[in-house]
C-alpha positions as a printed Julia matrix, in Angstrom:
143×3 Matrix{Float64}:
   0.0    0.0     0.0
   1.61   3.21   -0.91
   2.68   5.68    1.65
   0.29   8.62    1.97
   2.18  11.69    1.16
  -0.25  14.2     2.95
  -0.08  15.87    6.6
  -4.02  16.35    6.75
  -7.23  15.97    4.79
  -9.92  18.54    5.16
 -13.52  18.15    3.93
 -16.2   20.15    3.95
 -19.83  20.67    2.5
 -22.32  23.54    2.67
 -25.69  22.92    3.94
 -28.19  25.35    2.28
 -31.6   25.91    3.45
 -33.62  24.26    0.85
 -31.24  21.23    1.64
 -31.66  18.19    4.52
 -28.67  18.56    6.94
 -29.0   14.64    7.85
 -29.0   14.08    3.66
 -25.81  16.28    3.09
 -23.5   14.64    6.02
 -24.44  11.27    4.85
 -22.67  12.59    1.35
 -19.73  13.92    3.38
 -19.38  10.18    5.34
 -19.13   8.38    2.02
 -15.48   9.55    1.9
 -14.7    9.5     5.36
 -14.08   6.74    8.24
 -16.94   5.48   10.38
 -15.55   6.61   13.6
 -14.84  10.55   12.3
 -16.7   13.37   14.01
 -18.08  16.05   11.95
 -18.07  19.31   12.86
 -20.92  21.95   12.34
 -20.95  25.79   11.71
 -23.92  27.86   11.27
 -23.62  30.81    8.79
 -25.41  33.25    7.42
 -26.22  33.74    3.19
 -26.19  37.6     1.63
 -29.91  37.46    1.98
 -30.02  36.24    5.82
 -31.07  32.68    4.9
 -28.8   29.52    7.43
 -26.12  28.09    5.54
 -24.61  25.3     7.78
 -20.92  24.23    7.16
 -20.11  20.34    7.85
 -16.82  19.76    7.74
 -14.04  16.99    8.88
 -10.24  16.84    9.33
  -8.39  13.53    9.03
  -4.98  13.45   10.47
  -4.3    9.92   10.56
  -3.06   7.7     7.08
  -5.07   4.82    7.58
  -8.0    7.66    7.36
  -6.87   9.42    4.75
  -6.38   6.36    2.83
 -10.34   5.6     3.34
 -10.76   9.31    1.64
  -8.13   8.96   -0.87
  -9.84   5.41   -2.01
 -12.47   7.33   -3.6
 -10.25   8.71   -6.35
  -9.92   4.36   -7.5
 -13.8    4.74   -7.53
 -14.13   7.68   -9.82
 -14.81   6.81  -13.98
 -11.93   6.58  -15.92
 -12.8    9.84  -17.55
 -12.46  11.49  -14.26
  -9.52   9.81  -13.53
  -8.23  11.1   -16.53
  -9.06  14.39  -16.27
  -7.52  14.32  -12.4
  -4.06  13.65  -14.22
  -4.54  15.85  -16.99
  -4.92  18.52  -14.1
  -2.65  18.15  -11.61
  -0.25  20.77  -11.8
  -3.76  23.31  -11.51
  -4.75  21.2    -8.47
  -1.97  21.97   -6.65
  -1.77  25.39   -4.75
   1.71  27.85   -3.64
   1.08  26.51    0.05
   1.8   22.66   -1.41
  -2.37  21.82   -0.93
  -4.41  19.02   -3.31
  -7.72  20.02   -4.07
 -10.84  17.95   -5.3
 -14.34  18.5    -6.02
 -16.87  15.97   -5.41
 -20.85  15.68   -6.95
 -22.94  16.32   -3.45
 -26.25  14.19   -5.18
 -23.94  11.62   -6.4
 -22.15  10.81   -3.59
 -25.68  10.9    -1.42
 -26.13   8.06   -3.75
 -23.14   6.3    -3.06
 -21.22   7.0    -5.9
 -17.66   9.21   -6.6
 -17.43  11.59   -9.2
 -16.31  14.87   -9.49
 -18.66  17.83   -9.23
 -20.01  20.36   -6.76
 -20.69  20.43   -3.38
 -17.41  18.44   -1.37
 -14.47  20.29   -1.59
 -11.66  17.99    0.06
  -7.94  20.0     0.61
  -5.06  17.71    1.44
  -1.82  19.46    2.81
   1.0   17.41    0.23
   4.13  17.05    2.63
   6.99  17.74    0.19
  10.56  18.73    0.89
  11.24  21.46   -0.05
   7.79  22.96    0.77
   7.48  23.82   -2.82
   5.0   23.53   -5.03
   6.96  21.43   -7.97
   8.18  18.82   -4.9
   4.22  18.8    -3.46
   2.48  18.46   -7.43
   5.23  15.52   -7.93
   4.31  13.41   -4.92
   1.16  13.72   -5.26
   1.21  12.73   -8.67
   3.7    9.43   -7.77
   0.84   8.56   -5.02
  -1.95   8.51   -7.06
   0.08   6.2    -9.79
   1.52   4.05   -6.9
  -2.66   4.15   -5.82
């Protein structure tokens, strides 16, 4: 099993009004491990309607590796396009972003989309971003 090459993985999920809180953290726990609390923000939309923020840190590699396993469930077209985008998924401050479908993954399913943004903090040495886009991109070919 490779090595996971990430300090942290963050998720999170907006909550809109018009949307079942119970419904939107059951999309959030298809990516993450059983035992992971989630944590819940209430905030406030430009026209004063609740917009609750669910959102989970995993510190741990055997729990990242339960997040990370979604990217061997996404279509090969996704997969692709992951690749394809790598060095644009990669941020200055060495951190691997992903979007995630919301609906789909309600349904059980991984592909990208709206409504899960997941952030993983690449550890790379130098902290650079060429040393954090290349481990990431060895992991998810080792993956």
């Amino acid at each position: 099993m490779a090595t996971v090459p990430f300090h942290y993985v963050d998720l999170r999920a907006f909550c809109y009004v018009t949307e079942d809180e119970k419904r939107v953290a059951s999309a959030l726990r298809t990516f993450l491990p059983e035992e992971t609390d989630l944590e819940r923000v209430e905030s406030e939309g430009h026209h004063g309607d609740r917009i609750l923020v669910l959102s989970a840190r995993v510190e741990n590699a055997d729990g990242m590796r339960t997040i990370l396993a979604a990217l061997d469930a996404l279509p090969d077209e996704d997969r692709r396009q992951l690749e394809a985008e790598l060095d644009e998924r990669v941020n200055e401050n060495c951190a691997f972003f992903l979007t995630f479908d919301k609906q789909a993954a309600f349904n059980g399913e991984v592909r990208f989309g709206d409504g899960i943004t997941v952030r993983a903090k690449v550890e790379a040495y130098p902290a650079e971003r060429e040393a954090a886009v290349e481990n990431t991109r060895e992991y998810l070919e080792a993956a």
